[in-house]
N, C-alpha and C positions, 0 to 999 in steps of 0.2 A: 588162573586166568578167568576173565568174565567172558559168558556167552549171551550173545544178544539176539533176540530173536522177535522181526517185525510184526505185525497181524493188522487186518482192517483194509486192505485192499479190496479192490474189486473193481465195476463197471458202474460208471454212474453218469449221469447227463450231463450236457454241458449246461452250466450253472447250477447246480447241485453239490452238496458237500460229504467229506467223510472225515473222516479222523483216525488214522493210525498210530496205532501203539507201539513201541520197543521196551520186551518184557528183559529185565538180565537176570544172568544169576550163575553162582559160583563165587561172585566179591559183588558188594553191596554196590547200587547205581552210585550212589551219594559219593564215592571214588573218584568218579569222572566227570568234567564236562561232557557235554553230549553233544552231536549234531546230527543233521540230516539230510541225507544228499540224494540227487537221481539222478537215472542214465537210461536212454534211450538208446536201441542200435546204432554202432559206428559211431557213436559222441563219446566226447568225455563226460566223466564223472561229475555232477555239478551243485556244489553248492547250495544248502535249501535255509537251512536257519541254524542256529547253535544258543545254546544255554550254558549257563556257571553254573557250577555244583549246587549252587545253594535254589536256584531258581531267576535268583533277584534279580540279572539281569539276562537279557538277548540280543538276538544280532541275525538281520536279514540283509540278503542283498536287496537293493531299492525294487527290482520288479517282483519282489514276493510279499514285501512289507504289508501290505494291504489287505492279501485274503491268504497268508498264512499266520498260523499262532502255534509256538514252542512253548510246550508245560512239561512241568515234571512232578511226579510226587514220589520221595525216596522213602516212606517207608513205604510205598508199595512196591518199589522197585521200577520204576517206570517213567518214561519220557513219551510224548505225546505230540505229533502233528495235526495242528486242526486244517484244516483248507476249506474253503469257503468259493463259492463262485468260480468254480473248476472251470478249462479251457481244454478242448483238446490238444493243445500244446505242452497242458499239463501231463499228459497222458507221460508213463516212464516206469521202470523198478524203483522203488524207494527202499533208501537205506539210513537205518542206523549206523553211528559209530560211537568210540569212547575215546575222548582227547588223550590222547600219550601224553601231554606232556604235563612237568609239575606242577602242583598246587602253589597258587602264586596270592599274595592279600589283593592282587588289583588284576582282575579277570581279563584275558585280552581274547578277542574271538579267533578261532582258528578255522580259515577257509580254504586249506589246502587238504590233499585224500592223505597226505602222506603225513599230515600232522595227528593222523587219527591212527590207533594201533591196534582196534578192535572190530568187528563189524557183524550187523546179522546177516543174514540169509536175503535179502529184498523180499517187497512185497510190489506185487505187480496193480496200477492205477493205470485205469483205461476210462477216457471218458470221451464217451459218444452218444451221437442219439441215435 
């Protein structure tokens, strides 16, 4: 099985940026679609952006589209959230996952927690001034 594990959180102003990493290993990233989700106390689980195996394509919901960016490079093993012009509303645990489901020729994005069978540890984003 693949272990996924976040890094790059922290504290940072609002309108300020970071970029979070999800390092895997145990089966090669290049396996999985990826995405990435967060959660605040008492919320659900939510939605942040998704990538296909290959990179080629992605998929945000429309209030991230803007100042998030989903990268991957698989031979280092790695998937990347950039964020840009943070919000305290931003603020959240941020999570890697690995899409369960088959490798298909025509990528479809998957936005539910339960469509994901793998996950890291979170990484805690706090932005304030």
């Amino acid at each position: 099985q693949v272990q996924l594990v976040e890094s790059g959180g922290g504290l940072v102003q609002p309108g300020g940026s970071l970029r979070l990493t999800c390092t895997a290993s145990g089966r090669p990233i290049g396996d999985y679609a990826m995405g990435w989700f967060r959660q605040t106390p008492g919320k659900e689980r939510e939605f942040v952006a998704a990538i296909s195996w290959s990179g080629k394509n992605t998929h945000y919901p429309e209030s991230m589209k803007a100042r998030f960016t989903i990268s991957r490079d698989n031979a280092e093993n790695t998937v990347s959230l950039q964020m840009r012009n943070l919000r305290p509303e931003d603020t959240a645990v941020y999570y890697c996952a690995a899409d369960a489901r088959r490798v298909t020729l025509v990528w479809a994005p998957a936005e539910q927690v339960d469509e994901y069978a793998y996950w890291g540890q979170g990484t805690q984003v706090t932005v304030s001034s």
